[in-house]
C-alpha positions in Angstrom: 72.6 134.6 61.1 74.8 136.7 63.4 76.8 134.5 66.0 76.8 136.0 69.3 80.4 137.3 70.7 80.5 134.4 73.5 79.8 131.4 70.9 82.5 132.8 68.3 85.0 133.4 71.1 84.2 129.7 72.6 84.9 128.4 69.0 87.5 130.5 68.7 89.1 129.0 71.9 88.6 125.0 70.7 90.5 125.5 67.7 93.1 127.4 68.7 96.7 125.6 68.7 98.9 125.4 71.5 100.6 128.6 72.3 103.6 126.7 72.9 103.8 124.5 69.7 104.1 121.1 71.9 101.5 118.7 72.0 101.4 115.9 74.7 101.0 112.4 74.4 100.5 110.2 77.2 101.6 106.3 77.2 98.2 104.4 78.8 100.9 103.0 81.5 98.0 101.9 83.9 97.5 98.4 83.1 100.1 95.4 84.3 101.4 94.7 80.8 103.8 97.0 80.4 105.1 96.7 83.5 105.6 93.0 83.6 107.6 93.2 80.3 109.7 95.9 81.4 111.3 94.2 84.5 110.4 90.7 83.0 113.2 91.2 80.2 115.6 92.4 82.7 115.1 89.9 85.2 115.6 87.6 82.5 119.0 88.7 81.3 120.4 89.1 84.9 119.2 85.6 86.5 120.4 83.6 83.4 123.7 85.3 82.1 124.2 84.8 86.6 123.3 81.5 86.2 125.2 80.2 83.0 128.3 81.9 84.1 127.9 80.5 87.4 127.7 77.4 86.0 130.2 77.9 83.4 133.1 78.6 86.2 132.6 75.7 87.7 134.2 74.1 84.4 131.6 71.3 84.0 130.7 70.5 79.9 128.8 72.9 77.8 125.8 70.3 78.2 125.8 71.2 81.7 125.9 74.6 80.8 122.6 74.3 78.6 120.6 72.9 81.1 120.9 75.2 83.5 120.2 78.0 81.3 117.1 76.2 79.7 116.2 75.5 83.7 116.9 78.7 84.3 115.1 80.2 81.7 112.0 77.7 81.8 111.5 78.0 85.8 112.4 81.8 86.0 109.3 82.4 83.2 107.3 80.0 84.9 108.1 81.9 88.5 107.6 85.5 86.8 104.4 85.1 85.3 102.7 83.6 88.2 104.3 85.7 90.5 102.6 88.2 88.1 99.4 86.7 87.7 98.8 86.1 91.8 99.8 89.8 92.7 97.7 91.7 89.5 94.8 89.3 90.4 94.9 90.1 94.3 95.4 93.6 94.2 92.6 93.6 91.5 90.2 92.0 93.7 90.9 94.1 96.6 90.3 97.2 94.2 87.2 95.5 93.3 86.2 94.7 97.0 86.6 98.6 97.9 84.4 99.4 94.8 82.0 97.4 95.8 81.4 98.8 99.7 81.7 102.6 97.7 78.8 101.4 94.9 76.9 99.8 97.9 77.7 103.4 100.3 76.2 105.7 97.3 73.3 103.7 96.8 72.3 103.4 100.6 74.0 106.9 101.7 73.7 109.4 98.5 73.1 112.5 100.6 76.2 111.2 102.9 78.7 110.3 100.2 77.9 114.0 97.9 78.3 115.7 101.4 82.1 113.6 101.5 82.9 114.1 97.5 81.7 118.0 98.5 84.6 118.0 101.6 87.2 116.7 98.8 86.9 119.8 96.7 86.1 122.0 99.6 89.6 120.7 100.9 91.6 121.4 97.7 90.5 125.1 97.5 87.6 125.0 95.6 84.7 127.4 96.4 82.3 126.0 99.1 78.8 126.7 96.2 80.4 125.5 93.9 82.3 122.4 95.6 78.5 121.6 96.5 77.4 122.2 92.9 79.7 120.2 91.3 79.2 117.4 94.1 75.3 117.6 93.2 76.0 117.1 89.7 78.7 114.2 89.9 76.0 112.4 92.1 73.0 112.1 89.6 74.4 109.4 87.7 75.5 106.0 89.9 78.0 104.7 87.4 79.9 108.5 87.3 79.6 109.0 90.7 81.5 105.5 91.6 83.8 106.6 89.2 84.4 110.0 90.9 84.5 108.3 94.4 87.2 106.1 93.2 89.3 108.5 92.3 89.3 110.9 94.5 89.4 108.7 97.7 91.1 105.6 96.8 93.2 107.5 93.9 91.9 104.2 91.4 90.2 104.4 87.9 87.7 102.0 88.0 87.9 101.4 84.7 91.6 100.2 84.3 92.2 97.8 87.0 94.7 95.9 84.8 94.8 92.3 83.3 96.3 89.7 85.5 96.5 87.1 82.1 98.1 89.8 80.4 100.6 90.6 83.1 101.3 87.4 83.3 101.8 86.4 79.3 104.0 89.6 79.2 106.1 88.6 81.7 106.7 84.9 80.7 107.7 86.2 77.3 109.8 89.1 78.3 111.5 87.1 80.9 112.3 84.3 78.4 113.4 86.8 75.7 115.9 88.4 78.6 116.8 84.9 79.3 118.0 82.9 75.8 120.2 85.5 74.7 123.3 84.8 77.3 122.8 80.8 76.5 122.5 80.6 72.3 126.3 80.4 72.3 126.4 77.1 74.7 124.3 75.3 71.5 127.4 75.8 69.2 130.9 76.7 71.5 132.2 75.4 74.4 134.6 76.5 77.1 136.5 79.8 77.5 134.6 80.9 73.8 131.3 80.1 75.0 131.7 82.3 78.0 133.3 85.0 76.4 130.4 85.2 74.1 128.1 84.8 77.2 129.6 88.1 78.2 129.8 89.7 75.1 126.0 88.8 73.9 125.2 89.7 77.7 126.8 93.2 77.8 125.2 94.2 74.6 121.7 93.2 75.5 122.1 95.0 79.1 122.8 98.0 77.1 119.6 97.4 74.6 117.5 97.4 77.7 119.1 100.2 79.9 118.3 101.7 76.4 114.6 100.9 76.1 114.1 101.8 79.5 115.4 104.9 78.8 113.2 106.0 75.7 110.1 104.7 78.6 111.2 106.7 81.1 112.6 109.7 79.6 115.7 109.2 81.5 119.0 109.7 80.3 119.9 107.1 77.6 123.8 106.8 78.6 123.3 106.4 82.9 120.3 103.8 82.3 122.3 102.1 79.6 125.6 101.7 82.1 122.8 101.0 85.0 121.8 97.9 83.7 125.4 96.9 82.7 126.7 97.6 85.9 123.6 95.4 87.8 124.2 92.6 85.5 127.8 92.6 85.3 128.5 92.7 89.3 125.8 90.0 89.5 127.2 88.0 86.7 130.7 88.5 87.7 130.3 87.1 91.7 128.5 84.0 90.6 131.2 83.2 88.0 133.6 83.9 90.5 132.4 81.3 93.0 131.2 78.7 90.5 135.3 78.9 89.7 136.2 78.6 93.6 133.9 75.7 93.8 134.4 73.5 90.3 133.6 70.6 88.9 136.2 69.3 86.6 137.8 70.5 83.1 135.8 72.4 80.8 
């Protein structure tokens, strides 16, 4: 059987490898969970190693110390996550509120909403037949046509609106994780030793995440890293310092 030149070509053309040797690989960044856990371990670590240092200049005992990084740590999860949860889940329903008045528009309005998904490729330079082709073709099928409405007037894909109880799990965790590393030395040390490895534990994990955020963002590694020290060592460092000013009695 001889292949015709347009078939081969086309084959051709979907096996070929990059011309450039790189392939690209997307993260799926569109859902809440990510996001949550991100900021959720960094919040952690900067209220709490804040908060116990705070604390800790005050010169109260180290019991006072661990409760108010285990309040600190339970209420700051507890505050994330349903902080989290209420924003994911209203900003989902109003997503799903302006699907619903487009499904109900292209049921009612067909002609109306292929002449308005027509004027969005018109508008970005494609040709006026074929902006109207294209439009004509999107519009046979309901579910694709909500899906092309979404995106190219409210910039949403209908299909990834995000998980509020993720969001919300993600966070609690993240913030938690961020939050017990600045108080495991009040459970064995006291005094000047248990802040000093408050700091020390603190400054390392600052680092881990200006790190992490780094390899997500494709930032540099070294400016993110001394970021996040910097913002939780000037944070850390003013609440010690009036936590001493205002004391409580010998360590």
């Amino acid at each position: 059987m001889v292949r015709s030149p347009r078939r081969v070509s086309a084959q051709k053309r979907a096996v070929a490898p990059n011309p450039y040797g790189i392939e690209h690989h997307h993260r799926d960044i569109r859902g809440g969970a990510a996001r949550a856990a991100v900021f959720g371990v960094s919040d952690g670590l900067t209220t709490n190693v804040s908060l116990i240092l705070g604390v800790a200049g005050a010169h109260p005992g180290p019991g006072l110390v661990r409760l108010a990084g285990l309040a600190g740590l339970i209420a700051g999860a507890f505050s994330m996550a349903t902080g989290e949860y209420v924003s994911m889940r209203a900003q989902g329903e109003l997503l799903e509120r302006e699907l619903e008045m487009e499904r109900i528009e292209i049921a009612r309005r067909p002609e109306n909403e292929r002449r308005e998904l027509a004027g969005i490729y018109r508008s970005r330079g494609v040709e006026p037949g074929l902006a109207d082709e294209m439009a004509r073709e999107l519009m046979r099928d309901p579910d694709l046509a909500l899906q092309t409405h979404a995106r190219e007037e409210l910039g949403i894909d209908a299909g990834a609106l995000g998980s509020p109880w993720q969001a919300a799990i993600s966070s609690f965790l993240a913030f938690a994780l961020g939050a017990i590393v600045p108080l495991i030395p009040w459970f064995f040390t006291r005094g000047n030793t248990g802040i000093l490895l408050s700091v020390g534990l603190g400054a390392a994990a600052a680092l881990a995440i200006g790190g992490l955020l780094a390899r997500f963002t494709g930032r540099s590694l070294v400016r993110s890293a001394l970021r996040q020290l910097l913002i939780s060592g000037v944070a850390a460092g003013v609440t010690y310092l009036i936590g001493r000013a205002v004391g409580t009695g010998p360590v």
